[in-house]
C-alpha positions in Angstrom: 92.1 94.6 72.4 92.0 92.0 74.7 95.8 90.7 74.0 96.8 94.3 74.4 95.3 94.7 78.1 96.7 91.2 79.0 100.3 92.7 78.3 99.3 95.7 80.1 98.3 93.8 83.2 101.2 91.5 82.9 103.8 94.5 82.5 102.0 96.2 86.0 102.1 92.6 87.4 105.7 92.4 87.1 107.0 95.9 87.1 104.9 97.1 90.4 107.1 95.5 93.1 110.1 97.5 90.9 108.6 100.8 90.9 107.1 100.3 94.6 110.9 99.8 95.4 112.2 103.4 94.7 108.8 105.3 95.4 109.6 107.1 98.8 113.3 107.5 98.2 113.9 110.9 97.5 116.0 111.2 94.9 118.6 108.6 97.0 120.2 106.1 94.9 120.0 102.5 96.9 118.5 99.3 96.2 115.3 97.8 97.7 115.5 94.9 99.5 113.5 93.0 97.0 116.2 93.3 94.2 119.8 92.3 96.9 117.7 89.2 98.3 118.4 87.5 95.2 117.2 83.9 96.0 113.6 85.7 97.9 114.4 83.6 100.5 113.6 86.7 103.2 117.3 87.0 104.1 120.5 88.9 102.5 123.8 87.0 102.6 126.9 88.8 102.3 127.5 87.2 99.0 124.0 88.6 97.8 124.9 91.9 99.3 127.9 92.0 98.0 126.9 91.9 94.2 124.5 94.8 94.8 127.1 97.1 97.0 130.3 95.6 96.0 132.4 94.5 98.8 131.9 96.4 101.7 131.8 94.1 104.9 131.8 96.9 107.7 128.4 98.5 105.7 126.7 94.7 106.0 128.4 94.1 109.9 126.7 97.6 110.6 123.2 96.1 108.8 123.4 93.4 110.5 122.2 94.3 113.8 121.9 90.4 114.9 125.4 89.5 113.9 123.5 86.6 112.2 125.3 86.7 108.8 122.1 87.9 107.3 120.1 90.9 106.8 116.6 90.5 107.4 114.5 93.0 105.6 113.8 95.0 109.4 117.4 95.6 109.7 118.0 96.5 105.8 115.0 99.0 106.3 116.2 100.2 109.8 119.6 101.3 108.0 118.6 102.5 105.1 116.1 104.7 107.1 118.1 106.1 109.6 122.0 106.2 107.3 121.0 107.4 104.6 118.1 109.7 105.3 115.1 108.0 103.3 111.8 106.7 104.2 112.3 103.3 102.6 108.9 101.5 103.0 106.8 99.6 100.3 110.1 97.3 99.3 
């Protein structure tokens, strides 16, 4: 019993983030930010971006609201919230 509740918290442990990702999307089909910042280093590059959209620089230059290079989860949030019509929060 106690092996099977270990796995159980370990699966919640690890698949939370994930589900907390797509909870408030409505049915839209995007990523959370969580899942395109590959390394977790609190910034997209456009090479991490580009694996999850495919190559699509004027979507990233119209992210990136800095014209840093890189997408900082405010600005990934900002867009997906205001282009594509979701409440993204909680990712």
């Amino acid at each position: 019993m106690k092996k099977f509740m270990g796995f159980g918290l370990a699966v919640f442990v690890l698949f939370a983030p994930l589900s907390a990702c797509f909870a408030d999307y409505h049915g839209e089909d995007h990523l959370c930010f969580m899942q395109v910042d590959m390394d977790q280093d609190g910034r997209v590059t456009f090479q991490e971006f580009e694996k999850a959209y495919g190559n699509d620089p004027e979507k990233f230059q119209a992210m990136d609201q800095d014209h840093d290079g890189q997408l900082t989860h405010d600005e990934y949030e900002e867009y997906v919230y205001n282009q594509e019509g979701s409440v993204a929060k909680n990712y």
